[in-house]
N, C-alpha and C positions, 0 to 999 in steps of 0.2 A: 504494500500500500504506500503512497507516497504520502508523506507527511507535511500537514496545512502548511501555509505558504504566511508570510506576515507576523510571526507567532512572538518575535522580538517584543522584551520588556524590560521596563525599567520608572523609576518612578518618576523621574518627570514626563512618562507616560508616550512613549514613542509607537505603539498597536495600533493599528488600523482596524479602520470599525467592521469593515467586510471580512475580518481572519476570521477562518471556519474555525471552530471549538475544535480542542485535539481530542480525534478517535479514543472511543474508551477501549479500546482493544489494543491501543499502543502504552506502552508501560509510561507511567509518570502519575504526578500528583493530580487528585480530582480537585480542580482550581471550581469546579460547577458549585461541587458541596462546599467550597470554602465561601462563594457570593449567597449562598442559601441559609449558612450557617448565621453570617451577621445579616441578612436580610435585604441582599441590595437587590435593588426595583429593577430587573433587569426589562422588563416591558415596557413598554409604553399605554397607559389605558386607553379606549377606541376612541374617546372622543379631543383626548389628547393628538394622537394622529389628524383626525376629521378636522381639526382646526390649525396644525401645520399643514397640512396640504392646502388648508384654504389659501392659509397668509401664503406659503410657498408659489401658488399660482400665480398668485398676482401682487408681490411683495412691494412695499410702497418705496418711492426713492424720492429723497432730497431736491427743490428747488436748484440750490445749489451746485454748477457742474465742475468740477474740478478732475476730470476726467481726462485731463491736460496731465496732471501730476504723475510724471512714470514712476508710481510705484513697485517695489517688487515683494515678498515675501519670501521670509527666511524662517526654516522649520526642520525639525525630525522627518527625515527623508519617509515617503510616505504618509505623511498627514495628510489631510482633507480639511478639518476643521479649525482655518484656517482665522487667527483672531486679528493679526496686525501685519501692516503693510507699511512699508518706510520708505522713504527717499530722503536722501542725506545731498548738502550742498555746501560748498561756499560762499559766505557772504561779509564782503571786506575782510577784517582781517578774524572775523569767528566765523559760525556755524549757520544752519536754518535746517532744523529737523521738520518735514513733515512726515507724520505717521497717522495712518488711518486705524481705528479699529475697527471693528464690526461690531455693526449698530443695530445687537439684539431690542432694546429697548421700541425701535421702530416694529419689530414682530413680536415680539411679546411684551402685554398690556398688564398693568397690575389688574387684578380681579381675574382674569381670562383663568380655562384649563391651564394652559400653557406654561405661565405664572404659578399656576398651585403646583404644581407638578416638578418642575423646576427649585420650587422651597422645599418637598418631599425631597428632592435630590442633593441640592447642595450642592454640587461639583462631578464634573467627568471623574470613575474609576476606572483603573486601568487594573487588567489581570493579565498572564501571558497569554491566553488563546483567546481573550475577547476586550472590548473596548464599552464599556455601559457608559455611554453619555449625559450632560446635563438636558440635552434636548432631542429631540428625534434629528437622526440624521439628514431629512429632508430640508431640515434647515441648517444645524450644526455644521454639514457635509453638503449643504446646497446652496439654496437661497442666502441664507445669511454669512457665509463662510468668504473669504476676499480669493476667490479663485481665479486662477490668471484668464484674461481674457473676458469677463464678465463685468459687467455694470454690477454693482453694489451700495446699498446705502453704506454710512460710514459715520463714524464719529473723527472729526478730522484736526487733528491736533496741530499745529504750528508752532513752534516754540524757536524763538532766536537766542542765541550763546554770544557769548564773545569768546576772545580766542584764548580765554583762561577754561574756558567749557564753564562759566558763570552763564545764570539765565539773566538776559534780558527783560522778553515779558515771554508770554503763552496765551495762546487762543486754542479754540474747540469749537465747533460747530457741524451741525449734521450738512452731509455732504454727500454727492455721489461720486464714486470713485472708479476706476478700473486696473486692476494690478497689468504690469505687464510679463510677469514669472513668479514662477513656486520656484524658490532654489534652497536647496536644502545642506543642513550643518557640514558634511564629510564635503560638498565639492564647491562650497566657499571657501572650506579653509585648504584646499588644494591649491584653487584663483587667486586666494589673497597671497599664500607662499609665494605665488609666481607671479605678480604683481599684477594680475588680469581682473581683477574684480569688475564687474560692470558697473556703469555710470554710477549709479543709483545709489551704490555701497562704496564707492569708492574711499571714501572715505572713515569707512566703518571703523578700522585698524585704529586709524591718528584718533576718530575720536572716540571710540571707545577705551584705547588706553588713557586718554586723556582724563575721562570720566571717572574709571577704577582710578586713578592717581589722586583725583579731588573725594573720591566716597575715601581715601586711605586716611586724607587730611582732613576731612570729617572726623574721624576715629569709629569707620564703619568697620563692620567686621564683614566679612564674605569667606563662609567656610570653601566653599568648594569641594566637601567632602565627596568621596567616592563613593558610587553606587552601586549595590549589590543586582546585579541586573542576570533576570534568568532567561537563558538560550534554549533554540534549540539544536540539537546537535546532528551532524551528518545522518547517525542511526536511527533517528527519530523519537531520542528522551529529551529529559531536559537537562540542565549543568545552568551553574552559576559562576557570572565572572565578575570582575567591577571594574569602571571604565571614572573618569572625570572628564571633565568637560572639556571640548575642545576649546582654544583658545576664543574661535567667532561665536560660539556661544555664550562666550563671556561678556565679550562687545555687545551684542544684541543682546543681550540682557542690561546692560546700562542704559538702551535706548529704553526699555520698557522701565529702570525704576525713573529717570529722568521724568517720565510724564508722568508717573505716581507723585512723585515729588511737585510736579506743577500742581495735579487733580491737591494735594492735600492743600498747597498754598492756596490754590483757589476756594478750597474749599474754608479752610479760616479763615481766609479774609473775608468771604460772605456769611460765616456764623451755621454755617447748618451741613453737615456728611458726615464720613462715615471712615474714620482712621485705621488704618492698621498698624497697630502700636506696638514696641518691645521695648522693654525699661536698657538700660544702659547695663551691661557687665557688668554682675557684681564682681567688688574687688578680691573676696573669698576665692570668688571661681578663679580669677586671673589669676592669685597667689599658689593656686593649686596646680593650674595648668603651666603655670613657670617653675613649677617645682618636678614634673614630669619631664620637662624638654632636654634637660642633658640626658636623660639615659634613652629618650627614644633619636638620637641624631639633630636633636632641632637647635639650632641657633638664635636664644634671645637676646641682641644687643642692648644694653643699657642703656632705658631711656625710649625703647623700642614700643610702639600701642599693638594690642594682640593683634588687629587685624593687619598691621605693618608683617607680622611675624606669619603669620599664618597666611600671606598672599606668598613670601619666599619659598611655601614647601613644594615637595614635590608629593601628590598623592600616588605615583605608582612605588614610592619607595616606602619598603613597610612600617617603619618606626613613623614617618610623616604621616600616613596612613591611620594609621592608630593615634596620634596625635590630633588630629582632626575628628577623629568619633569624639575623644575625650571635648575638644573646642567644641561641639556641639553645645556642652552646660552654659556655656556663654549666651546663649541665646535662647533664654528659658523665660515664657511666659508671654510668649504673643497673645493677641487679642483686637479684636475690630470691636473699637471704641467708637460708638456712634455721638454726637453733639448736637444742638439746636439752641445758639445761646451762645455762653462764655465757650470757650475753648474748652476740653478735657484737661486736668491737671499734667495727664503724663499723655504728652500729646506725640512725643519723637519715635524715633523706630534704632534702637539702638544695631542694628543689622544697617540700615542704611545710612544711620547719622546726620537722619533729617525726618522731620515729619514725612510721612508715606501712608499713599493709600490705593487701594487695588482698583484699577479700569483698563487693564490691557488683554482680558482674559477671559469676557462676558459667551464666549460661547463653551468656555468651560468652567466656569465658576459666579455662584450666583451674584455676590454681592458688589461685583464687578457692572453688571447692568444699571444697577441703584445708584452706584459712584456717580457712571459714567451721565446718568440724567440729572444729576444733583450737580453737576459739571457745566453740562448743555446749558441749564438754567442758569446756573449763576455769570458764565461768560457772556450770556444773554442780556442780562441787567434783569432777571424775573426771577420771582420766587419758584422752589422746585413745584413739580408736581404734589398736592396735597395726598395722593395713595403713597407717592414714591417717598415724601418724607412720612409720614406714620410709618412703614415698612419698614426706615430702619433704627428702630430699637430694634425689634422681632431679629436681625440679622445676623446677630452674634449668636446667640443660640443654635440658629437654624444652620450656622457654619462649623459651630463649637459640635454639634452631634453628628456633619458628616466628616469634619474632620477624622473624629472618633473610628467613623469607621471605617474610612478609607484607611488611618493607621493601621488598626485590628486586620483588615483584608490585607494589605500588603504587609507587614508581619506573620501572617498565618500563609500567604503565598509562599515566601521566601524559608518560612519553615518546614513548609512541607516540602520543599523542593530542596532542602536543606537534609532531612530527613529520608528521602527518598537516594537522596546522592549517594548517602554514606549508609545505606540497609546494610550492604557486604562487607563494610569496612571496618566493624566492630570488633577493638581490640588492637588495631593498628595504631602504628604514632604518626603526630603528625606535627612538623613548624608551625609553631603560632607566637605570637605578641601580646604580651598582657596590655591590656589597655584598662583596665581598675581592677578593684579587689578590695572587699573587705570581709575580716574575719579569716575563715577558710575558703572562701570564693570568691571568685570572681569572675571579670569573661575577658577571652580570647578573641584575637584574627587571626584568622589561619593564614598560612603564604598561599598555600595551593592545595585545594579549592578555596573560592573566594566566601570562607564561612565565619561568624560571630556567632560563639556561641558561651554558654556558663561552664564552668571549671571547678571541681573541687582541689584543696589544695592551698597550701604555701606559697601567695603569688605576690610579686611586686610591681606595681604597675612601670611599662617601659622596659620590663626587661623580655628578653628571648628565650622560649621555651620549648621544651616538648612534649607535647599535649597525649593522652590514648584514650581512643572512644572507647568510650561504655556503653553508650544505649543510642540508637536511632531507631526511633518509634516512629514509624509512617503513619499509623492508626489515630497516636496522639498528636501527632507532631514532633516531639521532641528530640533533641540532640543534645545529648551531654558530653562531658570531656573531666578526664583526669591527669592533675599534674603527675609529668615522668620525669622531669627531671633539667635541670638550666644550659639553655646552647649556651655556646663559649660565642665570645661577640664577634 
């Protein structure tokens, strides 16, 4: 039997929506009973559908043409659902971002199926052999998606820089738009090595490192951490590897917080949205995590801010590796803080280093549509929509429980696929890195296969070890490990 086609995952969520479920006659994890077990909505209910097809038919488009603007889109090679489109230029001696997003908000009405359905969701999940969306693919993957060559409504961003990558000002306004290409992560960053980038991005490289250079003197942090990402493999199971980001993933992700960064200033200045907030690194964590860094490889110069220290690592080498799961703790305690009035007390996003708020992502996450109209409006000179601001208090919640379980899914994916790896391997040793521990335990990264998992045992974090399995339960999940004994460095 040949085995589905698409089946690539990982958590920023790279699956296409058309990958056929893997065969239950080919050996691997049942990832079906893992979306069954925490309950995710894999359907769409009928009238759900009957009302994308409506708006899908005849989807409305902006006054405004800017169908001049050669856009392109930059994405995980095989997406569809397709949220932001960019053109990048220069202007005297700074920048002129235009980025479109898709402009859910035009198809979906607060009150509608569409809308309720969407709050039941909370966000696109991603599994290896299926992709559960926040909307029917007719639109997500159609009509509302910036696919090259089609006409599209848009939320249409313009932001001017100067040549320090400082904003000038920022405009937003619905728009119709037309991409002129889907180009995707692996064959930008081929173009850019080779200095061919097309017009559009040409400039992506300069100002994107520019950007990461100003979020460092911010005192932002950007883990970069590596992801456990499960394959499939030539014989048709599964194996797990971890990969980081390619460098132009990095860049185009500074265009996306840059216009979070406007969506929040605009939105304080006008008194009313919806923050995505992280308090500042406590200094506990940072004393802890500088206390780790000689023995896993890492160089903290004196005087150095974590996020300075943690942009030098390298994630394919393992002590930096493991250093980075630990820099995770730094970044504990997000929350979408909504406001109508004074400001929130702790209004900043200690990851970005600046107030920050989500609108670049409304076809995969909800509270991105709500931003994005609380946006519209106030660049407008009007107050928002009266449904759209009541909706968000309700927002945090409604993200706080699928957060929840998008964790729990992708946790319980990667375990079972964790667990299924090493069925035969019970009682072998294996390289690993301590990455904490307390008391008699603690957990582990493997070198090879790419697994984190609990240890019993004498462990100190940061140093090299040799692990031996005891238990891989496919049934429960589990994967445990027993300290053997300390590699010499």
């Amino acid at each position: 039997m040949t085995a589905p086609t698409g089946s690539t995952w990982n958590r920023a969520g790279t699956a296409a929506w058309r990958a056929p479920r893997w065969p239950a006659e080919l050996p691997g994890p049942d990832f079906a009973a893992v979306r069954a077990e925490f309950d995710v909505p894999e359907e769409f209910p009928a009238e759900v559908l009957a009302e994308a097809d409506a708006v899908a038919a005849a989807p409305p488009l902006p006054d405004l043409d800017a169908t001049d603007l050669p856009l392109v889109t930059v994405d995980p090679a095989g997406s569809q659902d397709l949220d932001q489109a960019v053109h990048l230029r220069r202007e005297g001696d700074g920048y002129l971002v235009g980025y479109a997003i898709a402009d859910v908000g035009a198809v979906v009405r607060p009150g509608s199926a569409l809308d309720a359905e969407a709050r039941r969701r909370g966000q696109t999940l991603y599994t290896p052999d299926r992709r559960v969306p926040l909307h029917p693919p007719v639109l997500s993957e159609g009509a509302a998606s910036l696919l090259p060559g089609q006409e599209r409504a848009a939320a249409l961003w313009t932001i001017r820089l100067d040549g320090d990558g400082e904003v000038l000002d920022a405009d937003v306004r619905r728009a119709r738009v037309r991409s002129r290409a889907q180009l995707a992560y692996p064959d930008v960053q081929r173009r850019a090595d080779a200095g061919e980038l097309p017009d559009a991005i040409a400039l992506l490289p300069e100002l994107g490192r520019l950007l990461q250079e100003q979020a460092l003197a911010r005192g932002a942090v950007e883990l970069g951490t590596p992801e456990q990402q499960v394959e499939r493999t030539p014989g048709g199971s599964w194996t797990l590897t971890t990969r980081g980001d390619l460098p132009v993933e990095g860049w185009n992700a500074t265009i996306s917080l840059l216009t979070g960064r406007c969506a929040a200033a605009l939105m304080l200045d006008g008194g009313v949205g919806l923050l995505r907030t992280l308090p500042p690194p406590a200094p506990e964590a940072v004393t802890a995590l500088r206390r780790i860094a000689p023995a896993l490889g890492v160089d903290w110069p004196a005087g150095a801010a974590p996020g300075a220290v943690v942009a030098a690592l390298d994630p394919a080498r393992p002590g930096h590796a493991a250093f980075l799961e630990e820099a995770a703790g730094l970044l504990r305690g997000a929350a979408y803080t909504p406001f109508d009035g004074a400001p929130p007390e702790q209004a900043g996003h200690g990851g970005v280093g600046a107030p920050y708020a989500h609108v670049t992502a409304p076809l995969r996450r909800l509270v991105d549509r709500f931003g994005t109209e609380v946006c519209l409006a106030l660049a407008a000179g009007r107050e928002p929509d009266p449904a759209v601001r009541a909706a968000l208090p309700e927002l945090p919640a409604l993200m706080a429980a699928s957060d929840r379980r998008t964790r729990a899914v992708e946790r319980a994916v990667v375990d079972a696929t964790e667990a299924q790896l090493l069925r035969d391997r019970v009682g072998e040793l294996f390289d690993a890195v301590v990455v904490d521990a307390e008391g008699s335990r603690g957990t582990v990264v493997l070198t090879d296969p790419a697994i984190r998992a609990r240890c019993a045992g004498e462990l100190t974090p940061g140093t090299r070890v040799q692990v031996r399995l005891v238990e891989a339960d496919v049934e429960r999940r589990s994967v445990r490990f027993e300290a053997a004994g300390r590699m010499s460095a």
